[in-house]
N, C-alpha and C positions, 0 to 999 in steps of 0.2 A: 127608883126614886124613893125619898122618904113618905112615908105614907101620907106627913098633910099636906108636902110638897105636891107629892104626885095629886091628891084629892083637887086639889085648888087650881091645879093647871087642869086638870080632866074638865071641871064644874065649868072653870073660864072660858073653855074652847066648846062645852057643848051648850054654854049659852050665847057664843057667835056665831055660831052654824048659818041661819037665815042669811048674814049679809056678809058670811065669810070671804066667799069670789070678789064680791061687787067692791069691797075693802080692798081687798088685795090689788085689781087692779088702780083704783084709786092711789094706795099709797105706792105706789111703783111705776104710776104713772102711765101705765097700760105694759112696762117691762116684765111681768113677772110670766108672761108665757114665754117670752123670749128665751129666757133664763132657763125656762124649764125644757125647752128643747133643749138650749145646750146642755143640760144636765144627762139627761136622756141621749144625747146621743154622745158624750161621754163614755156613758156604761156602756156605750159598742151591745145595742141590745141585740140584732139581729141572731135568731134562732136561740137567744138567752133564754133560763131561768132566772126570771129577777123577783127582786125585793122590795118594795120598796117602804121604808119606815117610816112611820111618823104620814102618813098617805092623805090625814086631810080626805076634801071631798073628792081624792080621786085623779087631779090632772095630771101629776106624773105617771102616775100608773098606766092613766089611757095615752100620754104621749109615747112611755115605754111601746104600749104595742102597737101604735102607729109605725115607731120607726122598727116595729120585726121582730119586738121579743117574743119568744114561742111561746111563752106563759107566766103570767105574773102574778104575784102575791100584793097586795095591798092590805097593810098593816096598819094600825092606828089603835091607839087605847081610849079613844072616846066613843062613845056607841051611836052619839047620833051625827059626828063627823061620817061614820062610816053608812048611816042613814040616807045621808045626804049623796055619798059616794055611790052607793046601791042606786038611788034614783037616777042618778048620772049614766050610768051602765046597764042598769034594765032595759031601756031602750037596743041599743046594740044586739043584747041576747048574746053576748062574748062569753062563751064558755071558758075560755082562755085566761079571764080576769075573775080572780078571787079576791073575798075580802077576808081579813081574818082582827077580829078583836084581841089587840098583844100591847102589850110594855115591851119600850124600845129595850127596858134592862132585863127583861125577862123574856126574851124570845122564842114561840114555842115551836124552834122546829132543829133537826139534829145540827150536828156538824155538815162543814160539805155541801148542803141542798143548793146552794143558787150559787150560777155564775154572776152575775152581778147586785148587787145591794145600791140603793140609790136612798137618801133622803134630804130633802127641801126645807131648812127654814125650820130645822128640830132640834137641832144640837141646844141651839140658846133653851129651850126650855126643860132641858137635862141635868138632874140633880148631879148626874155623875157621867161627866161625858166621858172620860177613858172608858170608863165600865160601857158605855151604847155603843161608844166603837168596837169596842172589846168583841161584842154579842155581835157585832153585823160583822165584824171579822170572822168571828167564828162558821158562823153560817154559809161563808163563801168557799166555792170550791176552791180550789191548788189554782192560781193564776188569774182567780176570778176580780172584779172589779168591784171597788165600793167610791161611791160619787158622793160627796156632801155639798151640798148649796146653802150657805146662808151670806147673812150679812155680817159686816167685819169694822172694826174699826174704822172709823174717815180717817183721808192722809191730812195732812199739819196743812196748813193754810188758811186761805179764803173760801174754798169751797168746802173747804173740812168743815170751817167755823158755821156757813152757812149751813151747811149739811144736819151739822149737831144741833143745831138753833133749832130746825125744821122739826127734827128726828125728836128731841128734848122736850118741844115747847109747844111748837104749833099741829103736829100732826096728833099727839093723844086726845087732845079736847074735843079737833075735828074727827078722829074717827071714831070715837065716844058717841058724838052727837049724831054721825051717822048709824053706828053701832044699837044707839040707844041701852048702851053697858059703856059709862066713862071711865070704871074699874077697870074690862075688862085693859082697855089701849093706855092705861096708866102705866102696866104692867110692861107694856112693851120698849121702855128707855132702857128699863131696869134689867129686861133682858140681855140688855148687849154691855155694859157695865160688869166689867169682871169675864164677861166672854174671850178666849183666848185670841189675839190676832192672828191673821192669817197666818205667817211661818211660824207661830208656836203649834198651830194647830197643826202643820205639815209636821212636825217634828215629832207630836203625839201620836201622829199615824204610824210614823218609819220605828218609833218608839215602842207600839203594839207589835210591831215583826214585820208589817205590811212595807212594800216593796215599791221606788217610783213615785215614792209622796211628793207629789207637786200642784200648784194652785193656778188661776189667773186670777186676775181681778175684772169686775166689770162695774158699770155703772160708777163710775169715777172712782172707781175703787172702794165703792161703798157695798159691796158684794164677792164674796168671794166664794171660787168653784175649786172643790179639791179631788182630785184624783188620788188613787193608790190601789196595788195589788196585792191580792195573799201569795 
């Protein structure tokens, strides 16, 4: 990322931490665990090495080894996102789950390391998404998988219009005011604005070299789940 880019979304995300979850399911309407098993069990984690980017306080990572990955990374470049993740996970005593404090563009680990890479709801706030895909490419072994989960364009219509109304106008105020940071959910329209849709994004994966780039959509298609292999 550019340095005030990156500074600005690090500051934004470690001053929502406290009511980060509680948001989440809130604007997704209780979906976003759903989501995230399907992501998770995507990456086919059983017996993987995984990734996971952009990790937040933790719930993919712990869904990864639910569904069997032999050992996971949990990544994220804010320090108290990963605070909060620690708190999540101390409990457990899962030697199996690591954290590690990383830039999605600067990934500190070789070529090769993990069979799957997974990341949730990251790309939008990627100064240079080819370049994140690029590094979570790189990191995946010969045949390994990489999952991205975000949100994608509404389709044309009436549920689209209403979708954008909500997404646009009504949900930053409200998750401001629950937030009590209305900066930080202002930020969040502007995230998806200029974000690639779904088959451009499929096209950017098969584009990097990666193999099998294909999507679904969920939640009226206001979500979308991409797969691809090295």
């Amino acid at each position: 990322m550019s340095t005030d880019r990156a500074g600005n979304v690090r500051q934004m995300f470690g001053r929502i931490v406290p009511r980060y979850d509680l948001l989440n399911r809130l604007m997704s309407l209780g979906m976003d665990g759903r989501w995230r098993r399907a992501a998770a069990a995507s990456a086919r984690p059983a017996g993987a090495r995984a990734l996971d980017v952009g990790a937040g306080t933790g719930d993919l990572a712990l869904e990864l080894r639910r569904q069997g990955a032999a050992y996971v990374v949990a990544a994220d470049f804010s320090a108290e996102m990963l605070a909060a993740a620690r708190a999540k996970t101390a409990a457990s005593r899962d030697t199996r789950l690591a954290l590690a404090l990383a830039d999605a563009l600067h990934l500190p680990f070789p070529d090769a390391t993990f069979d799957c890479v997974t990341n949730a709801f990251v790309l939008r706030n990627l100064a240079d998404i080819p370049a994140g895909l690029a590094e979570m490419a790189r990191v995946l072994t010969p045949g390994g998988r990489l999952v991205c989960l975000d949100m994608t364009q509404p389709p044309p219509g009436l549920f689209g219009s209403l979708y954008r109304w909500y997404f646009n106008h009504l949900l930053p105020p409200l998750a401001g005011a629950i937030s009590g940071d209305p900066a930080a959910y202002r930020y969040l329209p502007h995230s998806l604005h200029g974000f690639p849709p779904a088959p451009d994004l499929a096209a950017i994966l098969t584009d990097l070299g990666l193999s099998d780039a294909r999507y679904r959509l969920l939640a009226g298609g206001t979500v979308a789940l991409h797969t691809a292999r090295a």
